[in-house]
N, C-alpha and C positions, 0 to 999 in steps of 0.2 A: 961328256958322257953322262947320261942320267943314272944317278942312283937306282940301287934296287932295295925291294924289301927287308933282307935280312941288311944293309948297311944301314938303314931307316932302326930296324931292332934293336942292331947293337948300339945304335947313338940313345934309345931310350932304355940303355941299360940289359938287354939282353945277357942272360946269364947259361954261358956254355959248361959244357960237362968236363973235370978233369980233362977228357982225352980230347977233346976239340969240340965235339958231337953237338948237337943240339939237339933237344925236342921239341913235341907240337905244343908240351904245355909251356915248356919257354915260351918259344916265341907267343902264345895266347896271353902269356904272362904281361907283355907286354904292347897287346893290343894286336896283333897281326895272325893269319892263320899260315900252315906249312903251305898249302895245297890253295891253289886256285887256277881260273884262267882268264887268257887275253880278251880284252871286251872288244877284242877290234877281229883278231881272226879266231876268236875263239881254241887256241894251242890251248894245251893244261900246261902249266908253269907252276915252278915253288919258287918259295921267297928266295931263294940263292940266284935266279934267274928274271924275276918279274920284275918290274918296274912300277911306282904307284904313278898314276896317271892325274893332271888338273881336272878331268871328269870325274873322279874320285874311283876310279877302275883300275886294277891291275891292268898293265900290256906287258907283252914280249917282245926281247929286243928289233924286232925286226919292225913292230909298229908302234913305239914309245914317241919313236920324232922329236921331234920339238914340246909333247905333250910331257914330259918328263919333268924331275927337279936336278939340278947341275949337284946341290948340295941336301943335306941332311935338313940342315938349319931353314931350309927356302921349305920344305917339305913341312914341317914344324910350323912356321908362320902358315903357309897355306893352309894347314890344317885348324889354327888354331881361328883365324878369317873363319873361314866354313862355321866353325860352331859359335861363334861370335854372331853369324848369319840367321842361326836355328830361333 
């Protein structure tokens, strides 16, 4: 199953609210926005739900596929590839 946004957050340190809670400036805190959507069927999704995409696009689970990362760490490399590419 591919990873989603906020499991991507928390691995870069995301820091939650005494009660569990999160917010937008968390997770901005740490590179990601709350709110976005699917670049394939175009849903609105938030990071609890999205998936980051090898296109560099959020999807929703229904269109992530094989497009997805299995782990945090494959997500991280891929990422860090891309800017290594810039």
């Amino acid at each position: 199953m591919a990873i989603t946004i906020l499991e991507a957050a928390r691995a870069r340190g995301l820091e939650e609210n005494p009660d569990g809670s999160i917010t937008a400036g968390a997770l901005a805190d740490v590179g990601f926005p709350i709110l976005g959507g699917c670049a394939s069927c175009e849903a609105s999704i938030a990071a609890y739900n999205a998936h980051p995409g090898r296109g560099g696009f959020w999807l929703c689970g229904d269109c992530v596929g094989d497009d997805g990362f299995e782990t945090t760490e494959a997500f991280e490399a891929w990422g860090s590839e891309q800017e290594a590419d810039r």
